[in-house]
C-alpha positions as CSV (number, residue, x, y, z in Angstrom):
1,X,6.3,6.8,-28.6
2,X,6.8,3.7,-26.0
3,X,10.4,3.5,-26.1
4,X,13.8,4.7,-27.5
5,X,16.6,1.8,-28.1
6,X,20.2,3.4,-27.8
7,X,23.3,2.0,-29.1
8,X,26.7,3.6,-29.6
9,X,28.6,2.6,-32.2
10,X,32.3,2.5,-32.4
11,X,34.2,0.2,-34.5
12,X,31.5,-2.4,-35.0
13,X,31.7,-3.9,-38.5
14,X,32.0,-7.5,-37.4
15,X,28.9,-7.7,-35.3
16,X,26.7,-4.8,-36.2
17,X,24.3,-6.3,-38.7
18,X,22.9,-8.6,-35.8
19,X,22.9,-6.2,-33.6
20,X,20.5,-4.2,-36.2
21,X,18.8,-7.5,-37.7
22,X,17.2,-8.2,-33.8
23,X,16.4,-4.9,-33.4
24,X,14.7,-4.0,-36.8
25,X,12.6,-7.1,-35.7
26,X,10.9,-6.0,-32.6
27,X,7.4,-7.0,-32.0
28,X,6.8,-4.2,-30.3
29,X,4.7,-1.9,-32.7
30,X,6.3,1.9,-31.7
31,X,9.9,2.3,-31.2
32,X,12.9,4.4,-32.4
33,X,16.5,2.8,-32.8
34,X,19.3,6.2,-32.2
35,X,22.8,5.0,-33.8
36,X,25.7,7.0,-32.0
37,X,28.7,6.5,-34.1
38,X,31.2,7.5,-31.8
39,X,33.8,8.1,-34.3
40,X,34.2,5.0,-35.9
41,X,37.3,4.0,-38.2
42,X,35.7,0.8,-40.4
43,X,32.7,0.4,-42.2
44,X,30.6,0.8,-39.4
45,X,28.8,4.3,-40.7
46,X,28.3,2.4,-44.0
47,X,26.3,-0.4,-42.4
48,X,24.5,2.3,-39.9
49,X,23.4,4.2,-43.5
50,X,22.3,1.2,-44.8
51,X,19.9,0.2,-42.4
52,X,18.7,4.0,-42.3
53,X,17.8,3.8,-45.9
54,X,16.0,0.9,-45.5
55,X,14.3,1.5,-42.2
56,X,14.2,5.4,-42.4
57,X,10.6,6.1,-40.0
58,X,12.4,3.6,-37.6
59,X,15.6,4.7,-37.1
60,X,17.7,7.6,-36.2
61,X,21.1,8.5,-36.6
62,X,23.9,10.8,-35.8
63,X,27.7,10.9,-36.0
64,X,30.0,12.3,-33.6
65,X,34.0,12.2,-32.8
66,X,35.1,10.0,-30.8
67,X,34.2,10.5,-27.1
68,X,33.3,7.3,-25.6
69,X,30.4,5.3,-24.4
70,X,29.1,7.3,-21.7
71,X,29.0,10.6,-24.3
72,X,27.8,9.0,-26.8
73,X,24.6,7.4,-25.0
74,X,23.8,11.0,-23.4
75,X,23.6,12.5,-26.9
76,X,21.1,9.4,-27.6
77,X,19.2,10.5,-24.3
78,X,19.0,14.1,-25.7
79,X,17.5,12.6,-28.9
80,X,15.1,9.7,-27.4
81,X,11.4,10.3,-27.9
82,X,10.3,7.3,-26.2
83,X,8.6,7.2,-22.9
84,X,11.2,4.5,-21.9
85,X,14.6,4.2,-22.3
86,X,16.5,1.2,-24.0
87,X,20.2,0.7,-23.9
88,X,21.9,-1.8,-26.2
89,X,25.6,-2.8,-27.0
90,X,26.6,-3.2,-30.7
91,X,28.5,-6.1,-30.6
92,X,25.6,-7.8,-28.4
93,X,21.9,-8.7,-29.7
94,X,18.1,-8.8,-28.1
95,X,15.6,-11.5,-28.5
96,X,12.6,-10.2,-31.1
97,X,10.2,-9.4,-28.1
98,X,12.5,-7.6,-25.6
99,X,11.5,-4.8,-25.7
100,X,7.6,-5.6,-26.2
101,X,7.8,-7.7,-23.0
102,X,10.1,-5.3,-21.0
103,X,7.7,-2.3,-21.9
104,X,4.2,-4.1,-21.3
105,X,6.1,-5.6,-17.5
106,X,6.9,-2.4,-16.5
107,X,3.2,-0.7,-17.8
108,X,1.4,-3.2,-15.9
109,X,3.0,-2.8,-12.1
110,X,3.9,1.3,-13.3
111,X,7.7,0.8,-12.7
112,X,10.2,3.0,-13.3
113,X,12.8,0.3,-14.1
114,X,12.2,-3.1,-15.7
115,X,14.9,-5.6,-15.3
116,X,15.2,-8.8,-17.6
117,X,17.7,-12.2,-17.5
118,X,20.4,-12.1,-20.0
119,X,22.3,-15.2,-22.0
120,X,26.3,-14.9,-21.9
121,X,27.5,-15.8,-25.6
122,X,31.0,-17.3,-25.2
123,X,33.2,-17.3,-28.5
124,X,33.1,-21.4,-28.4
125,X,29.2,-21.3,-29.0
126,X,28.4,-22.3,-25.8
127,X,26.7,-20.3,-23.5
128,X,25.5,-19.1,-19.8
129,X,22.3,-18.4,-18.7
130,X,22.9,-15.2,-16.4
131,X,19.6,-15.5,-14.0
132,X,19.9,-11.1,-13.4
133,X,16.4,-10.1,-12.5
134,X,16.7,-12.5,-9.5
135,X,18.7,-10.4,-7.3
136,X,16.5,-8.1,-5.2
137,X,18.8,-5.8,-3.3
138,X,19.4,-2.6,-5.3
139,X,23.1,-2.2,-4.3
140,X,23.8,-5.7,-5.3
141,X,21.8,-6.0,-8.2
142,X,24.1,-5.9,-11.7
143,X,24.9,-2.4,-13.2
144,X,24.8,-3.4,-16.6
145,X,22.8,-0.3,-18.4
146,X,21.9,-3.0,-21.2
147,X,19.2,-5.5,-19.5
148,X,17.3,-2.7,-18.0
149,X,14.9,-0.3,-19.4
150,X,14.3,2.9,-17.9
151,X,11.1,5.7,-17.7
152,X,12.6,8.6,-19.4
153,X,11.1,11.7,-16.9
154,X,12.3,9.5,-13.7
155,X,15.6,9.9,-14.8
156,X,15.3,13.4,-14.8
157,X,18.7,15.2,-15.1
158,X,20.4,11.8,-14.7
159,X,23.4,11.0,-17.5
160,X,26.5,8.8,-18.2
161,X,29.5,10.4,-16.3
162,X,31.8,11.1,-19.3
163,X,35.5,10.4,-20.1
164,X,35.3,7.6,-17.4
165,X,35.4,3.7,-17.3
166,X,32.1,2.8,-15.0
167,X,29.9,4.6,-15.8
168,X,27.2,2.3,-15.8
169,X,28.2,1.6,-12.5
170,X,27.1,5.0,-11.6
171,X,24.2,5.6,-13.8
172,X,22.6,2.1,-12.9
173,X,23.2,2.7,-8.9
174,X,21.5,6.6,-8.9
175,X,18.6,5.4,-11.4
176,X,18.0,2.3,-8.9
177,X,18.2,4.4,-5.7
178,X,15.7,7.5,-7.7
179,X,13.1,4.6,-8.3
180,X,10.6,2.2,-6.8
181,X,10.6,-1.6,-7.1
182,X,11.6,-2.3,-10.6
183,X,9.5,-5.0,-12.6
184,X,11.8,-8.2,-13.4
185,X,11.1,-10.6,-16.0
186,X,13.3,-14.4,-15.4
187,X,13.9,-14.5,-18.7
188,X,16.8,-14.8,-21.1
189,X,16.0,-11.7,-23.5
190,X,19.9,-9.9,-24.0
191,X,22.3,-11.8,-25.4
192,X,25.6,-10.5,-24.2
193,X,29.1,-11.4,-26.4
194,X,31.9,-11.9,-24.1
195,X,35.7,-13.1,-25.2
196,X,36.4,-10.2,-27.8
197,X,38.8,-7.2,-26.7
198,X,36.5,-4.3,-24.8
199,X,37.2,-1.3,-22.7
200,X,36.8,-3.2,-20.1
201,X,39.2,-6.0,-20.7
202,X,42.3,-4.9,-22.0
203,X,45.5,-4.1,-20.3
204,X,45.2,-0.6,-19.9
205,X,45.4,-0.9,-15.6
206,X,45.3,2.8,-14.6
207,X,42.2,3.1,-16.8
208,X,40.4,1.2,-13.9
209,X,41.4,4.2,-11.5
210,X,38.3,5.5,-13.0
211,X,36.5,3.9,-10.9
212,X,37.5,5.6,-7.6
213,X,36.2,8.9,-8.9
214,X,32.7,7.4,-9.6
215,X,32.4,5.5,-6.4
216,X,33.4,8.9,-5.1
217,X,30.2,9.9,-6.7
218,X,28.3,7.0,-5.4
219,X,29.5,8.2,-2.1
220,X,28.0,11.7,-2.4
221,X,24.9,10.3,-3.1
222,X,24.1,7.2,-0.9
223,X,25.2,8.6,2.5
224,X,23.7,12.2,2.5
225,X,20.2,9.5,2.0
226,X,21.4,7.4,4.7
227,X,22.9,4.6,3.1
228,X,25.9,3.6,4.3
229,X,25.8,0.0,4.4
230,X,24.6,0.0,1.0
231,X,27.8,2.2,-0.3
232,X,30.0,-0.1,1.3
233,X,28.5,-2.8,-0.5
234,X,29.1,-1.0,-4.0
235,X,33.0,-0.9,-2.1
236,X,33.1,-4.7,-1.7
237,X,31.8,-5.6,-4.6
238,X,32.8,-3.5,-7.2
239,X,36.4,-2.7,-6.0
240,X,37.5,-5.3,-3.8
241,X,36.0,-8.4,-5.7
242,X,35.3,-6.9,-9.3
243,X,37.9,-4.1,-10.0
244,X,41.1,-5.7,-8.4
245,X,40.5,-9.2,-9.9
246,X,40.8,-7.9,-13.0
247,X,43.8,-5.6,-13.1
248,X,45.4,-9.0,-11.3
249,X,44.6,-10.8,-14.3
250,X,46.7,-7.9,-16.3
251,X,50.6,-7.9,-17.4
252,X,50.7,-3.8,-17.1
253,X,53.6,-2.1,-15.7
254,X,51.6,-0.7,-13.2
255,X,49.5,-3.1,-12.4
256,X,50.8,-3.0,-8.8
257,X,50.4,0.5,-8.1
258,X,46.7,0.8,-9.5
259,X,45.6,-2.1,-7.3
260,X,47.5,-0.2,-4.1
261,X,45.6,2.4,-4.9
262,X,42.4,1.5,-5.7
263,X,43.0,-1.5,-2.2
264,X,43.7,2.3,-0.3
265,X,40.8,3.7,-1.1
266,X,38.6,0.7,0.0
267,X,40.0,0.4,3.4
268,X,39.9,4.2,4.2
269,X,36.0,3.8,3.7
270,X,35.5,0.7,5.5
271,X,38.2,0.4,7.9
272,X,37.1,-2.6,9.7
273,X,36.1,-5.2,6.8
274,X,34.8,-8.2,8.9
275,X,32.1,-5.9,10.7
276,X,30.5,-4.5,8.2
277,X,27.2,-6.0,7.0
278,X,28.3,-5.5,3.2
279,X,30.9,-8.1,4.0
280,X,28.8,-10.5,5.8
281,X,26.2,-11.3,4.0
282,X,28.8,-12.5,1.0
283,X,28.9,-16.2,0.6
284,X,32.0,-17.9,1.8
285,X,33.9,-18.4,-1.1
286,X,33.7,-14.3,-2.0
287,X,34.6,-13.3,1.5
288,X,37.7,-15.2,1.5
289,X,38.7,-13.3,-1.9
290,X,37.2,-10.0,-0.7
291,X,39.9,-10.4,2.6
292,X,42.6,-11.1,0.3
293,X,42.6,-8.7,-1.7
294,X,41.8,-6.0,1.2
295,X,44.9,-7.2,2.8
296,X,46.9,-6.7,-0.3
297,X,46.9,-11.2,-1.1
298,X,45.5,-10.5,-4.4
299,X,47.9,-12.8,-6.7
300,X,46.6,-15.8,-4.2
301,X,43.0,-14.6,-4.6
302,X,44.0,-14.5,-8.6
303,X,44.6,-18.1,-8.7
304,X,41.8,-18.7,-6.5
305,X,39.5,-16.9,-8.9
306,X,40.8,-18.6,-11.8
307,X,40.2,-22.0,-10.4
308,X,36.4,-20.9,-9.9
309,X,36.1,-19.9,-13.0
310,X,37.3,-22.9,-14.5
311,X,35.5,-24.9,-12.8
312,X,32.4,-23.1,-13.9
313,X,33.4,-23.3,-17.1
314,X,34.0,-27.2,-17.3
315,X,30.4,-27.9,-15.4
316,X,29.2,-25.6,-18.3
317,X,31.1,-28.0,-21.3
């Protein structure tokens, strides 16, 4: 089989029959779609059994309790039979020859990885063309699991930590670093819904913690290989621009005391910011909100971040 398309399930009602619908449509002519329902409360199981009836050699699926992304995509590992590896969000949906094109681009220059462009689906209908194949540093590259496809025996032993917020942040980082130069395709083939409530945009603030204990990981991993520089640009990026921007933008209690900590951890790894090489090679605009929020300025780097964004947003309208 060419390749195994994983999605968890949890709570998916509103968007799962597109999710399915572009999936059951793939031009690609040997495939497997493995359903996790993590435990879902609505009619989500109903829709995943009646797809299966319907599409029964095509599609396989389990049920589980409730244990969260990164378990529920390692129990689709377990299961895959495909000699790549697909991950795809439920609420999200693929263009019909994703995974035909993704599979045939990374056959033809025998790469381990093959990374593809993705379109950002705003609840307005409009829509940004997110150009993610373009970026050619590893460390830097994004570590969504879901525009990627992956050869199943280079992964080896590799899985989702579980529990943990992040964890594509690890999985992506370790597969990257295990492989060779991945094949990239500049095209638009995932279309990714943003604007709904997700793990990763509610208020929960000391969730976000999580992510110290996988950069941790990270740590244990890059510098034993000698890659220093490239885990203090998974610091700079993911903690002090990514991370603390977002529990900023959050009314939790502790909102404070997470971004302290999470600031702390930063600087003990790279105690002198303005010399490293992850920091320099940011464009201006990032290092000025990369310093503020190292020296603890992250309300003013808020604002600054919000005026970005909206003037993204109105060159976009």
């Amino acid at each position: 089989m060419k390749v195994s398309i994983i999605i968890p399930v949890y709570n998916a009602e509103k968007y799962l029959r597109q999710c399915l619908d572009s999936l059951v449509n793939q031009t690609l002519d040997d495939y497997e779609i493995i359903l996790i329902n993590d435990g879902s409360k609505d009619s989500s199981e109903a829709i995943i059994q009646e797809y299966k009836a319907r599409f029964p050699e095509r599609i396989n699926a389990v049920t589980v309790e409730n244990g969260g992304q990164g378990r529920a995509r390692n129990i689709g590992m377990e299961l895959a039979r495909g000699e790549y590896l697909g991950f795809v969000d439920s609420d999200d949906w693929v263009a019909e020859d994703m995974f035909e094109s993704m599979y045939l681009a990374a056959v033809e220059s025998d790469a381990d990885i093959c990374v593809c462009d993705a379109v950002e689906c705003h609840e307005d209908g409009s829509r940004t063309y997110l150009p993610m194949s373009a970026c050619e540093e590893p460390a830097r590259m994004t570590t969504a699991v879901w525009n990627k496809l992956f050869k199943k025996s280079t992964l080896g032993h590799l899985r989702f930590p579980e529990g943990l917020w992040y964890e594509d942040l690890a999985f992506v980082i370790k597969a990257l670093f295990s492989s060779g130069e991945p094949a990239r395709l500049s095209r638009g083939l995932y279309f990714y819904r943003v604007g709904q409530v997700s793990t990763m945009n509610n208020n929960n603030a000391r969730k976000n913690l999580n992510i110290i204990s996988i950069v941790d990981g990270l740590k244990d991993f890059l510098i034993p290989q000698g890659l220093r520089e490239e885990f203090e640009t998974v610091l700079v990026e993911h903690l002090l621009l990514d991370t603390i921007n977002r529990v900023s933008a959050q009314s939790a209690p502790d909102r404070e005391q997470v971004i302290k900590e999470i600031r702390d951890y930063a600087r003990e790894n790279i105690p002198a910011l303005r010399s490293s090489r992850a920091f320099k090679k940011q464009n201006v605009k990032r290092k000025v909100i990369i310093l503020l929020n190292y020296y603890g300025l992250h309300d003013f780097s808020s604002f600054l971040f919000k005026i970005k964004n909206k003037k993204k947003c109105a060159r976009e309208a």
